[in-house]
DRENDO-897258 format. One record per residue (C-alpha): residue in three letters; x, y negated, z negated. Coordinates in steps of 0.05 Angstrom, whole numbers, padded with zeros to 5 digits, always signed. Layout:
% DRENDO-897258
alaXYZ;...
% end
This chain:
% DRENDO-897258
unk-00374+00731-01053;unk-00292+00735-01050;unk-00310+00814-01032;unk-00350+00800-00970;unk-00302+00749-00944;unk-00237+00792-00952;unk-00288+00846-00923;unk-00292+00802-00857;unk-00215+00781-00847;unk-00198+00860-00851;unk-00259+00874-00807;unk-00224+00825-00760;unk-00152+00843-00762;unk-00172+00901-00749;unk-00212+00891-00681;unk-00159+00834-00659;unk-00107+00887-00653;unk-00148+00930-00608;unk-00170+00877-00557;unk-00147+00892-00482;unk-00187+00857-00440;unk-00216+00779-00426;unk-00290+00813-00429;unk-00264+00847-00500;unk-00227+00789-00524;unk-00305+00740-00507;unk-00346+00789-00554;unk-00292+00779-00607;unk-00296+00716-00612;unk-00363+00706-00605;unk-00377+00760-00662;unk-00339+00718-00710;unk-00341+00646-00694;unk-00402+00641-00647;unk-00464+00609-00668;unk-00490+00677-00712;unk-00431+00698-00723;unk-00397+00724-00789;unk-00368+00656-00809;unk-00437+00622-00790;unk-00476+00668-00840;unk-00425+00657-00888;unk-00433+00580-00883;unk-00513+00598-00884;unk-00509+00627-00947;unk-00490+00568-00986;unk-00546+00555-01011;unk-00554+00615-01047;unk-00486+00610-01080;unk-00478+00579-01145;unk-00480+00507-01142;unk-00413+00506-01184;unk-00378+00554-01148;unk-00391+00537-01080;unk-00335+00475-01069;unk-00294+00535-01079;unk-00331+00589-01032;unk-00336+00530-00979;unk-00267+00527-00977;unk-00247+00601-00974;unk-00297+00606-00921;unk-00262+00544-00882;unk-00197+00574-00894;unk-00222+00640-00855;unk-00246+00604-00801;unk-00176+00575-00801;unk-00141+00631-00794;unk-00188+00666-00740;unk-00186+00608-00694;unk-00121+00608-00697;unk-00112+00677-00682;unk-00166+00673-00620;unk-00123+00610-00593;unk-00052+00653-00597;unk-00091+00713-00570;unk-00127+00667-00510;unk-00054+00642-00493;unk-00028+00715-00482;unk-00081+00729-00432;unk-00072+00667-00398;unk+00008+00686-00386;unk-00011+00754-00372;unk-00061+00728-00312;unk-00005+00680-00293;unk+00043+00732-00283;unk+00001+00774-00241;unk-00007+00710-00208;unk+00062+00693-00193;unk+00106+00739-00149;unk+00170+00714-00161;unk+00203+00747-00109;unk+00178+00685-00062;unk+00219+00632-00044;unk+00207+00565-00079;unk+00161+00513-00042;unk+00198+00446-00015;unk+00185+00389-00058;unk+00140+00336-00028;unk+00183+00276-00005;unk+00163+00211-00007;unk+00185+00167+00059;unk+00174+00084+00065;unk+00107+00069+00115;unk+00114+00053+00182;unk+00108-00014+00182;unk+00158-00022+00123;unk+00208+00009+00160;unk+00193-00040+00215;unk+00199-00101+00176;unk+00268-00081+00144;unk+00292-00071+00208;unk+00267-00135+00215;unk+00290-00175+00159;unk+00360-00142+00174;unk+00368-00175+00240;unk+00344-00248+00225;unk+00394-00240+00149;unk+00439-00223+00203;unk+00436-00292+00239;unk+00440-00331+00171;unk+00359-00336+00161;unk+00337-00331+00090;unk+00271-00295+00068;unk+00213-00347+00039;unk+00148-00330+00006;unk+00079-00353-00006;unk-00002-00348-00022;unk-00044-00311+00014;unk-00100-00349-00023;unk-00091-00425+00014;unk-00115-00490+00023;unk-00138-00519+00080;unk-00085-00578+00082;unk-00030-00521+00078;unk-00070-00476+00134;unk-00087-00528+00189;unk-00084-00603+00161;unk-00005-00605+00151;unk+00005-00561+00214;unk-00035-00615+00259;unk-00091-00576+00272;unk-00152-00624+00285;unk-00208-00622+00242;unk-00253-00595+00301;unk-00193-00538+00325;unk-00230-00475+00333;unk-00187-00440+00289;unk-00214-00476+00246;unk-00283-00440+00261;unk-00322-00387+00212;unk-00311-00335+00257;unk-00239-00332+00255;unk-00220-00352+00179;unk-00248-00322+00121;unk-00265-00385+00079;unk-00264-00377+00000;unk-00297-00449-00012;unk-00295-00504+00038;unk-00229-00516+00029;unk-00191-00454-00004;unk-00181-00399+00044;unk-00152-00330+00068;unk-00091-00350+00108;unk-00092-00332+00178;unk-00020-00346+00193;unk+00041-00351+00152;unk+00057-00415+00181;unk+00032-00446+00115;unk+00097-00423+00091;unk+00129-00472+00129;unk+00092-00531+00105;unk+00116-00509+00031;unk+00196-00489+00042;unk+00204-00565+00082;unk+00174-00603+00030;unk+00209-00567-00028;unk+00272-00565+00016;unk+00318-00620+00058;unk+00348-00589+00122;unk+00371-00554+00155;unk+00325-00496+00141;unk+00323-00427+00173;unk+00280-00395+00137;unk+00239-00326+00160;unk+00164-00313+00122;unk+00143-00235+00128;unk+00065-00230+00095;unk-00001-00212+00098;unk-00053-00251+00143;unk-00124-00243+00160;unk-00179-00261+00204;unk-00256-00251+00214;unk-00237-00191+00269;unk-00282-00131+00282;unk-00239-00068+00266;unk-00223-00026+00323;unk-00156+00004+00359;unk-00119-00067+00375;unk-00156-00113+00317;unk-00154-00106+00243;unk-00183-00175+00193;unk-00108-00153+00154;unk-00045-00142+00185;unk+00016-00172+00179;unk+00061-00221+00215;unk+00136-00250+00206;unk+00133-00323+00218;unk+00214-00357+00236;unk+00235-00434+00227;unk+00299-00464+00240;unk+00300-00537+00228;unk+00368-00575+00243;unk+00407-00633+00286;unk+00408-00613+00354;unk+00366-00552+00361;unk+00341-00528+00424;unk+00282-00495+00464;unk+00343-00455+00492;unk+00367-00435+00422;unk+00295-00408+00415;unk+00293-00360+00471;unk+00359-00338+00449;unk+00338-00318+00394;unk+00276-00272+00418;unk+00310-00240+00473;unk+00365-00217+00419;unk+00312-00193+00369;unk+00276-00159+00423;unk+00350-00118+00444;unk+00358-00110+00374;unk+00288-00062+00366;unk+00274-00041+00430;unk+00344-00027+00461;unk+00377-00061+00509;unk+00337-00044+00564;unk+00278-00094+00545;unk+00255-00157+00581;unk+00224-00214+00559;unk+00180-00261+00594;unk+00164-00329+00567;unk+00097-00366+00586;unk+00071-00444+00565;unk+00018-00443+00525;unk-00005-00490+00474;unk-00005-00490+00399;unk-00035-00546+00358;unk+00037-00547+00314;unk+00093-00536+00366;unk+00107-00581+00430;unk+00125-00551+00474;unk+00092-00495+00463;unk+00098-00422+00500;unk+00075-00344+00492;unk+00133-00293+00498;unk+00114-00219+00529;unk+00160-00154+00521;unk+00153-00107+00575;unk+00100-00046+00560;unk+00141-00003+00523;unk+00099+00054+00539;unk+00108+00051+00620;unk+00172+00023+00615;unk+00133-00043+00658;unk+00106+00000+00712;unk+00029-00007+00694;unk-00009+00030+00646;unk-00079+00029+00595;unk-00036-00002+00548;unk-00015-00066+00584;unk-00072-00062+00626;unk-00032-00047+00683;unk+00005-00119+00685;unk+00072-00089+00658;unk+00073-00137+00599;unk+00050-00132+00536;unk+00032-00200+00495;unk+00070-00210+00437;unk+00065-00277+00403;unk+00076-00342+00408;unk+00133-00398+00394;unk+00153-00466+00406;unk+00193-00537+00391;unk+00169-00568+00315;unk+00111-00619+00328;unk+00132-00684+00312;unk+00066-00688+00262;unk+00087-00627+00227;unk+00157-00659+00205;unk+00115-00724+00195;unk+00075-00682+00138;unk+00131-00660+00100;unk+00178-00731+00104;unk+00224-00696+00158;unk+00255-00750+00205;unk+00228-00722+00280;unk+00278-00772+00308;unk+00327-00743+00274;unk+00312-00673+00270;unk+00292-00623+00306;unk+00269-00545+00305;unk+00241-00491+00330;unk+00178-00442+00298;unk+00158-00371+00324;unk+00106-00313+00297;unk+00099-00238+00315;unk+00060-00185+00282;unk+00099-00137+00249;unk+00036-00081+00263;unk+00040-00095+00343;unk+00117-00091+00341;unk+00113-00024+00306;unk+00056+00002+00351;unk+00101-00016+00409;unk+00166+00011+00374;unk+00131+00082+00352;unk+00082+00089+00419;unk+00025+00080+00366;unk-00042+00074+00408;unk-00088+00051+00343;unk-00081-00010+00295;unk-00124+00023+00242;unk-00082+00094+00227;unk-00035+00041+00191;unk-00090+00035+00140;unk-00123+00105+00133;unk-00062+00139+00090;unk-00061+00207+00137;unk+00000+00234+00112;unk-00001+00277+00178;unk+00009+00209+00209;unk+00056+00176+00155;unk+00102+00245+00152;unk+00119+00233+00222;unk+00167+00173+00202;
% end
């Protein structure tokens, strides 16, 4: 028994020594630890082994599996390096490590958030989950508004929602906070939209509200026309239209000219020279009604813009949805 063990450890010391291939190295193993191999037969033999002595021949026989395996592992590893360094020519000059760079529209909105810190507005924050009293009912939308519609707003229940603007925001900061506010609310939004090169169901949008004594329609288009200098360069123009919002009287839309023909006419602004951005306005007097504001006493100004248009503008980017399709051959180009 002990004879015909130490018989196959030699036999195998032997043959390990002499291996110099991966084909060799295979039949060696297999030989001695493959399914009829030496140390297989061994373990078949058990039963013809003396029932006394075979808790001791099991465990010789274990220990010379042991021993094999862990010769076939160290003798696996050396072929492995060996095929690496055939591999490797280390005469070639290291690869560049992959850097990672901030998306597109992140860069955007610090650029943003840098300008309105700037001019003393704080950042606020909310949920994108909302209810309907936050969404429309504080920010006097009537109960038959079609925003209010199943084809814009992607309703949860019949009253908890997606929001579709940050202006809910707004409704939260003035009734957890007196004035004067100035407050800016960068998020996500969303909408029942059909995907395609200007419309996305998410994007995002930066909503602005200063409430305070004395402010003006005037200090509002101030404040545009500087933010629109401030990205586009100085050579921008900005044209401000009425319009009419269900929480801001009065009310207007504010256009940037097409950045891409520089306002001569192109695809892009459908040859008008202007390119919609947003819209703006003066507080409603309902809206400070919901949160306990004084509108005799106070007044203020509210604006949105989507952070994806202004980077499409900013970057000459011709399709809403290569923000969302993590290209790097688009991202590595910021």
């Amino acid at each position: 028994m002990k004879k015909n063990i130490e018989s196959i450890r030699s036999d195998f010391l032997e043959k390990v020594n002499q291996v110099k291939s991966a084909q060799e190295f295979e039949a060696l193993r297999i030989k001695f630890l493959g399914r009829k191999g030496f140390i297989q037969e061994l373990f078949s033999s058990m039963p013809n082994i003396n029932p006394k002595d075979r808790p001791k021949f099991g465990k010789q026989v274990n220990d010379l599996r042991k021993e094999i395996e862990k010769k076939i592992e160290e003798l696996k590893a050396k072929f492995i390096k060996k095929k690496s360094e055939k591999i490797l020519d280390t005469t070639l000059p290291g690869r560049m490590p992959f850097v990672g760079r901030k998306h597109p529209l992140t860069q955007v909105l610090e650029e943003m958030k840098r300008f309105f810190l700037h001019l003393g507005f704080s950042i606020a924050d909310g949920p994108d989950v909302e209810t309907d009293y936050y969404n429309f009912t504080a920010l006097n939308f009537p109960e038959n508004h079609p925003a209010r519609a199943m084809q814009d707003t992607l309703f949860i229940t019949e009253n908890i929602l997606l929001r579709t603007h940050t202006s809910p925001v707004q409704i939260r900061t003035m009734l957890q906070e007196p004035p004067p506010i100035r407050i800016i609310a960068p998020g996500r939004v969303y909408r029942r939209d059909t995907p395609d090169a200007s419309h996305s169901p998410f994007f995002h949008q930066v909503e602005g509200l200063f409430v305070d004594k004395g402010v003006s329609f005037a200090d509002l288009r101030a404040v545009i026309q500087e933010f629109a200098k401030y990205i586009f360069g100085e050579d921008i123009h900005v044209r401000f239209r009425p319009s009419f919002f269900p929480f801001t009287e009065p009310s207007m839309e504010y256009d940037f000219n097409c950045i891409f023909c520089r306002g001569k006419g192109c695809k892009v602004c459908k040859y008008t020279g202007w390119v919609e951005i947003s819209g703006a306005g003066m507080v409603h007097p309902n809206v400070f009604k919901a949160v306990n504001y004084d509108p005799s006493l106070y007044t203020g100004y509210a604006f949105g813009m989507g952070i994806d248009r202004i980077t499409m503008l900013k970057y000459n980017i011709d399709d809403i949805r290569l923000f969302f399709e993590n290209d790097m051959r688009f991202l590595q180009q910021f």
